[in-house]
matplotlib code that plots the C-alpha trace (Angstrom):
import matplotlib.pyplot as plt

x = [64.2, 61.1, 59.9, 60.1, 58.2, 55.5, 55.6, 55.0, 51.9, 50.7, 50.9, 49.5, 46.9, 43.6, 41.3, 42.7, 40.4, 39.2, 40.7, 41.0, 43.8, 47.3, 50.6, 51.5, 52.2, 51.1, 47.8, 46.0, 44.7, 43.2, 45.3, 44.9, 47.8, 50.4, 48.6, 48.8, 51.9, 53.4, 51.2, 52.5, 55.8, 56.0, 54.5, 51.1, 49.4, 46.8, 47.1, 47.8, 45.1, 47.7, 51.3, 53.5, 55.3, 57.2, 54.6, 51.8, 49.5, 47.9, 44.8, 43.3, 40.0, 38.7, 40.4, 38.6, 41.0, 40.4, 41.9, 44.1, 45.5, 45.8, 48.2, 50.5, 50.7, 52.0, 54.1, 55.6, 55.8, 58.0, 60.1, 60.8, 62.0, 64.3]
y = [188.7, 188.2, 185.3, 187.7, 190.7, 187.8, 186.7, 190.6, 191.0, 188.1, 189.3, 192.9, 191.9, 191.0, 188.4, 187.1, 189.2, 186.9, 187.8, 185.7, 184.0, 184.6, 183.6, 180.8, 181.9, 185.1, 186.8, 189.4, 191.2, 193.5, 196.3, 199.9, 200.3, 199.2, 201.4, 204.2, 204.4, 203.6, 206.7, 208.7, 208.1, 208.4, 211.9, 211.2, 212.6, 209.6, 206.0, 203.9, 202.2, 199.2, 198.2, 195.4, 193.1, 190.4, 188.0, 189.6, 192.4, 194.5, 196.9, 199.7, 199.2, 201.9, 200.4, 198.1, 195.0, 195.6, 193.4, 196.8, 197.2, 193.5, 193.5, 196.4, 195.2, 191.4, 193.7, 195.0, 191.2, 189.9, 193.4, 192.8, 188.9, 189.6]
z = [51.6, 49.5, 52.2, 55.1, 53.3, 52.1, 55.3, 56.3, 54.5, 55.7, 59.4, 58.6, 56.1, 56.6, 55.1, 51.3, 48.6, 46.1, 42.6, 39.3, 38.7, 39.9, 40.0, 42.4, 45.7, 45.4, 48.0, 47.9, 50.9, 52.5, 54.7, 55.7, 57.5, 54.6, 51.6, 53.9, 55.1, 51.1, 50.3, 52.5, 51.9, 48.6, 48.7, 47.6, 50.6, 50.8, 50.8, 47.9, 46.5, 47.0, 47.5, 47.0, 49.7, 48.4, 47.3, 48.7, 47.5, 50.3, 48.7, 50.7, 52.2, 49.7, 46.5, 44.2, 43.6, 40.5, 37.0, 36.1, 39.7, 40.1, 36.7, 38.0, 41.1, 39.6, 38.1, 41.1, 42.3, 39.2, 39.4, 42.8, 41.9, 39.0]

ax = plt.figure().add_subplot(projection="3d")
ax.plot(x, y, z, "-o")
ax.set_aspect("equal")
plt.show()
């Protein structure tokens, strides 16, 4: 499962964002679609500023990838291994 959601964020992210270091095999990318629609759905009215799939960390357009968000979202990778 977490191959075919990496593989997901692949196909609906954009260009990788360069960030420092991270874990192997995960990406971070660009995507307004994805950060939208997990806003949306979990009631926030606006998109997130990023969201998790599988391996791969999709940040809104109008998000800094920022070292904080980065962290949570590696948190959300390692949550979604165990």
């Amino acid at each position: 499962m977490i191959r075919v959601a990496t593989t997901l964020a692949r196909l609906l992210g954009g260009e990788p964002v360069p960030t420092g270091s991270l874990p192997a095999g995960v990406e971070v990318r660009r995507s307004r679609l994805v950060p939208w629609i997990g806003g949306r759905l979990s009631g926030m009215g606006r998109p997130a500023a990023a969201v998790t799939l599988g391996r791969g960390i999709l940040v809104h357009p109008s998000a800094r990838p920022v070292d904080r968000l980065i962290r949570h979202e590696i948190g959300q990778v390692r949550q979604g291994e165990q």
